[in-house]
Every structure is written in structure tokens, then in C-alpha cells.
C-alpha positions in Angstrom: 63.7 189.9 218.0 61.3 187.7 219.8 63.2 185.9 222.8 62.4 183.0 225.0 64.0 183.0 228.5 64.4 180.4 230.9 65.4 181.7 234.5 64.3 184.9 233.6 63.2 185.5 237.9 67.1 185.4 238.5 69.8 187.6 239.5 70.9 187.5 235.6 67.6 186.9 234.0 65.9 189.6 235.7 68.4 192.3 234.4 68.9 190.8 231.3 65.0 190.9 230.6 64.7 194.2 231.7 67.4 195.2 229.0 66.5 193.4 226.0 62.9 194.8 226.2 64.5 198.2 226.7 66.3 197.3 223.5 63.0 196.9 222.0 63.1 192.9 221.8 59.7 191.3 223.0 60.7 189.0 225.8 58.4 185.8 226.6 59.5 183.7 229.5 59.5 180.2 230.3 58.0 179.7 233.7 56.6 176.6 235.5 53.5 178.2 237.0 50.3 178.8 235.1 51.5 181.4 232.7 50.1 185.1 232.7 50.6 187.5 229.1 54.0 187.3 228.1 55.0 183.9 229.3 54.9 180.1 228.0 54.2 177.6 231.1 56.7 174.2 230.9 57.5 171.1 233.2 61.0 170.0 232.7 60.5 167.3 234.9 57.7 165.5 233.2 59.3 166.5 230.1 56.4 169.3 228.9 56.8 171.9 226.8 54.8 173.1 223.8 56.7 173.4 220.4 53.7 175.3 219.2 54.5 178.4 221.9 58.1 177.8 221.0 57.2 178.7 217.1 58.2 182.3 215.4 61.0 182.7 218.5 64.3 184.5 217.0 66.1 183.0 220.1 65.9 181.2 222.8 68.2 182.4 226.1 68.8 179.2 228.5 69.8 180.4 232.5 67.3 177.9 234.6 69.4 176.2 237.1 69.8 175.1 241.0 72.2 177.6 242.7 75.3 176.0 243.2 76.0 177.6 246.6 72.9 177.4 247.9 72.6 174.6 249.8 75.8 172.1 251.2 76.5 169.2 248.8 74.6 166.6 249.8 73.7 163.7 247.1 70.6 164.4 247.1 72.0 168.6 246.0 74.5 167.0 244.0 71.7 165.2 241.9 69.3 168.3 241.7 72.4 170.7 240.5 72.9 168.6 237.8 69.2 167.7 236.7 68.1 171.1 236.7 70.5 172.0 234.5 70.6 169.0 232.0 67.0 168.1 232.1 66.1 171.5 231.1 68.3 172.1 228.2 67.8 168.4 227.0 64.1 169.6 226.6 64.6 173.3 225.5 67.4 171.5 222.9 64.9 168.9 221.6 62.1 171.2 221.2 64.0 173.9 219.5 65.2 170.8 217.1 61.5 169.8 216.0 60.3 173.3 215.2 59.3 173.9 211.3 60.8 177.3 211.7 64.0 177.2 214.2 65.1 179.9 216.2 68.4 181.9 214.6 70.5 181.0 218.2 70.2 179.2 221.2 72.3 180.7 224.0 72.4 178.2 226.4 74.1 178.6 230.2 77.2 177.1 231.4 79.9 178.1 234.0 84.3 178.6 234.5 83.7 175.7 236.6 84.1 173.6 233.4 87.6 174.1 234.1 88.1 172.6 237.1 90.9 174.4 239.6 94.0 174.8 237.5 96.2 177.1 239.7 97.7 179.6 237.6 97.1 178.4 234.0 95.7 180.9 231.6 92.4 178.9 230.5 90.5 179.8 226.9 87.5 178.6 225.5 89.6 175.9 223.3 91.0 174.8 226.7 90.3 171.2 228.4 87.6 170.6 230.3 88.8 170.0 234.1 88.0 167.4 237.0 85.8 167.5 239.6 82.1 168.0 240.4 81.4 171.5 239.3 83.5 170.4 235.9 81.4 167.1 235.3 78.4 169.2 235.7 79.2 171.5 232.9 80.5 168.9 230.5 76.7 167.2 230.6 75.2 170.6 230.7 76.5 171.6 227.6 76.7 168.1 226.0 72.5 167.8 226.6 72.4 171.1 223.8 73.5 168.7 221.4 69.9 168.2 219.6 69.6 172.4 219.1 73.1 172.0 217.7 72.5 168.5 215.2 69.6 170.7 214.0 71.8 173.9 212.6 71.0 176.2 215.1 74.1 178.4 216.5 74.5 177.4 219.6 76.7 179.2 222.6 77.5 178.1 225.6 77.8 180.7 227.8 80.6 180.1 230.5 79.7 182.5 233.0 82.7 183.8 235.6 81.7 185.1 239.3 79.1 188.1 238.1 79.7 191.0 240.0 76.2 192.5 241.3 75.2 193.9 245.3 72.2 192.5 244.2 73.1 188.7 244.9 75.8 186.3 244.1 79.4 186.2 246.1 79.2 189.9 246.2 76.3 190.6 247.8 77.7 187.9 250.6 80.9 189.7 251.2 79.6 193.1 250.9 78.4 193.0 254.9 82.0 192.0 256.0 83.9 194.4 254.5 81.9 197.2 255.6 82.1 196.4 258.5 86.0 196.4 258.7 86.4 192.3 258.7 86.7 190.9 255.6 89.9 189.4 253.9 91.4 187.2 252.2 90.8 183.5 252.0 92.9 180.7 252.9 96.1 181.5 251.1 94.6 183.9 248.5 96.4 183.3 245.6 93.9 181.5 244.1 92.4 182.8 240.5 88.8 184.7 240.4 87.3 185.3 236.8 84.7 188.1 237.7 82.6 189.8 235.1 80.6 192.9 236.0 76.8 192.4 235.6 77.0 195.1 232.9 79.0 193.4 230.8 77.5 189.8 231.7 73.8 191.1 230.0 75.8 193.1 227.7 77.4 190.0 226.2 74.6 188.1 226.1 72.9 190.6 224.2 75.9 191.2 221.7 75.7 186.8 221.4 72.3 187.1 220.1 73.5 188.3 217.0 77.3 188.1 216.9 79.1 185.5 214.5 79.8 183.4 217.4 79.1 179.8 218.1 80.3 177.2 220.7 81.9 178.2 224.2 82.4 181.5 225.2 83.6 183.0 228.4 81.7 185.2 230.1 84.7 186.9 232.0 86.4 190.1 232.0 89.7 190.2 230.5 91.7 190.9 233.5 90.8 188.0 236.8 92.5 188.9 239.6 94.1 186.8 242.6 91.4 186.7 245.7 94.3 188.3 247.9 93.9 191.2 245.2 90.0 190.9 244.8 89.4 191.4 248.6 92.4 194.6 248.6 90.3 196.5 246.0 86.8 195.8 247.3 88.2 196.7 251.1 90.0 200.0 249.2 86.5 200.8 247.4 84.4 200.8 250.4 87.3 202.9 252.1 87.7 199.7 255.1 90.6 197.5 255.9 91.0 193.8 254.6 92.9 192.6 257.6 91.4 189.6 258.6 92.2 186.3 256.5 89.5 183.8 256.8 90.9 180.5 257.6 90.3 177.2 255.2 88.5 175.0 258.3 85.6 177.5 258.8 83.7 177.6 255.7 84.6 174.0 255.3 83.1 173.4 258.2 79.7 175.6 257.5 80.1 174.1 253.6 81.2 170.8 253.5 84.9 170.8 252.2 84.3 170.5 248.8 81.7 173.3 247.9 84.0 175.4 250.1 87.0 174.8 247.9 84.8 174.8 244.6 83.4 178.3 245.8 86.4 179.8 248.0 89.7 178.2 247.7 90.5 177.4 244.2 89.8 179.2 241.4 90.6 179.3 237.1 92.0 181.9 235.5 90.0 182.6 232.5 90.2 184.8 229.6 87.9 185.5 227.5 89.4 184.8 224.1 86.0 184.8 222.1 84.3 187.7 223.0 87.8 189.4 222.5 87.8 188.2 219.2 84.2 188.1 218.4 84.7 192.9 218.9 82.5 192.9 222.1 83.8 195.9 223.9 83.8 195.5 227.5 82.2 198.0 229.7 84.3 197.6 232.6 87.9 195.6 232.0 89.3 196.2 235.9 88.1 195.3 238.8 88.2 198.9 240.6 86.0 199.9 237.5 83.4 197.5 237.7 83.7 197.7 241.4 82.8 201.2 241.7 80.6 201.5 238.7 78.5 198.8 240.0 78.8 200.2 244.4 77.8 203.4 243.5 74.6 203.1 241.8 
């Protein structure tokens, strides 16, 4: 297949590139910089991308976006989350919509977050959308696919859990604590994390490219786990203690209080009903798996 990649520099894109032109798939990515032999230069801002370069594509893979950790929420961050995420597929959507010959699929990036916290509720893809920032965000998100979508093109949003890689992410963050002997818990730890090893996040992706699937699907492992029991079987895989909760006011203070209960306190528990139904076999479906699979390479 010939595939079109937005984000294809990050954490997800870069392994998910390198795999699907392992695969034997010729990957072209979207970048903003004047393009070199293999990519297609575009502007979301001013709105410019070339349906010409977007011609003879199979599929087009969606995963540009602000990181929502990255910096603390201020309204200026809150602004840039959310127009680097709607501006882009708005474009990528319209394009994709006025081509003569359209891409089979769009697979187009989205997040749990949709969800908004929900305690201990068991959330699916046919689930309602929550409250909150990080919620609001992903309802426009996926809403601004809408043109790809009007046009007959199989569209998926993909609802991507906490991704599991020492590479980057929340892993790579905690991964210097517990060594050491000082991570734990946080805050009362019984809220939900929806983790998905980075194995199975490209894996899925690649299985969505041609899998009878359409509309949300979760990118999460079937089996989310309670922080209090993330943090005892990362501390247990590195062979250190998890003895040392981390209270609510610190982060919140370093964070801001909301991105530090969006990222740390509060949590969905999310299965993924789709893929299960869709036949993806999971490569890792526990957290000790994925956890050693992914710390011992």
C-alpha cells in the first residue's frame, strides 16, 4: 500500500513508519519543512496542502498533534492542543474528500480522554463521550474528519490509551523513579489506567489499515489496571520497592491542577470492544507482559 503519515517524527509515528515499510508498504510523510524523497511538504495553518501529492495514496494515517503534557495549561496551550489537532485533520479530511481517486481508509488520531474521568465504569467505543477539557478536545477532533467520512471513505478514530514505550510518553517519565527505589503510587491510586504496549499500538494500526472496521476504536489492551497496581508491577519488574505515594498537591503544583488530574489522578477504564471483535490478536494482554517484553529489549 502507499501510505501518507502525518506525525510520522513521533514517539508512535516513528515506529509505526519503520514497521509498515518493513511490511513492504511505501510510506510518504507529511512534513512542514521543505520536503526531501519520500515526503509531501503542508501548512496546516495557512490551510496548504496539495491534493495532487495526496493522489494514488491507499491510506492516509493522521497522528500530528501538540503533546498534551508537555507544557502546563495555559490558554494560550489550551488553544494550540486543540488547533493542532482540529486544524490538521479538517485539512487532511477536506483534501482526502476532493481527490478523483480517494484513499481506501483514513485512520485518523484520537485519545481515552474522550471519556472524561468515569471512576470505575467499564467504557467501550459505543460509550458517551465525557466532560472536561481533554474530552471536548476529542469530540472536535474527531468531529473535524467529518468531510473524509461524507465522502465514503472508512474512517477510524483511533482512541489511543497511555502507550507503553522507555522511549517516551508516561513511561519513560517514571522509569528514573522507580529505579531508583522512589516511585509509587499516586494520590489515592485507585484510579483506572488503559495502557497499550507500543507493539500492539503500531500493530493495530497496521491491522486497521485493512480490517472491516470503521468509526471509534480503542487503542487499549484488554486488561487496564488500577495505578496502585500499575506502579506494584513496574516497581516488581525492575526488582525495586514502590513505597513512596506521591501526594495530590505536588504535581498540582508543578502542573497546574487540572493537567495533573487529567494526566495523574483520574483515569477511564477502557476496553477495547472493537479490536476484540474486529480478530486483532493482541501481542501483549497483561501488564507484566508488555512490561517486560518492552524493558528488556
Amino acid at each position: 500500500m502507499k501510505i501518507v503519515i502525518s506525525g510520522a517524527s513521533g514517539l508512535i509515528g516513528t515506529q509505526l513508519v519503520a514497521k509498515l515499510s518493513e511490511s513492504g508498504h511505501e510510506v510518504i510523510r507529511l512534513v512542514r519543512r521543505s520536503p526531501k524523497a519520500g515526503e509531501i511538504q503542508w501548512n496546516p495553518k495557512s490551510g496548504t496542502l496539495d491534493p495532487a501529492a495526496l493522489e494514488g495514496a491507499d491510506a492516509v494515517i493522521h497522528l500530528s498533534g501538540a503533546g498534551i503534557g508537555d507544557k502546563r495549561w495555559t490558554s494560550a496551550y489550551r488553544k494550540e492542543i486543540l488547533n493542532s489537532r482540529t486544524i490538521t485533520t479538517a485539512l487532511l479530511a477536506k483534501t482526502i474528500a476532493s481527490l478523483s481517486r480517494k484513499p481506501s481508509v483514513f485512520l485518523s488520531g484520537s485519545a481515552i480522554g474522550i471519556y472524561g474521568a468515569r471512576n470505575d465504569e467499564q467504557l467501550t467505543e459505543v460509550s458517551t463521550y465525557g466532560t472536561g477539557f481533554l474530552a471536548e478536545v476529542c469530540e472536535q477532533w474527531e468531529a473535524a474528519a467529518k468531510p473524509a467520512v461524507d465522502a465514503g471513505v472508512r474512517t477510524v478514530y483511533l482512541r489511543t490509551g497511555i502507550v507503553l514505550s522507555p522511549k517516551g510518553g508516561a513511561l519513560k517519565k517514571l522509569l528514573p523513579l522507580f529505579k531508583l527505589g522512589v516511585g509509587g503510587k499516586f494520590g489515592s491510586g485507585k484510579q483506572w489506567q488503559s495502557w497499550i504496549s507500543m507493539d500492539d499500538e503500531i500493530g493495530a494500526i497496521e491491522f486497521l489499515l485493512t480490517a472491516n472496521v470503521s468509526g471509534a476504536v480503542n487503542l487499549t489492551a484488554p486488561n487496564p489496571v488500577t495505578n496502585a497496581e500499575f506502579t506494584k508491577v513496574l516497581a516488581s519488574v525492575l526488582k525495586r520497592p514502590a513505597i513512596v505515594p506521591v501526594p495530590t498537591f505536588a504535581p498540582k503544583i508543578v502542573l497546574g491542577g487540572e493537567l495533573a488530574d487529567a494526566l495523574l489522578f483520574t483515569g477511564q477504564r477502557v476496553i477495547p470492544a472493537a479490536l476484540n471483535a474486529s480478530g486483532y490478536s493482541f501481542k501483549h494482554t497483561t501488564l507484566e507482559s508488555a512490561l517486560r517484553s518492552l524493558l528488556s529489549k
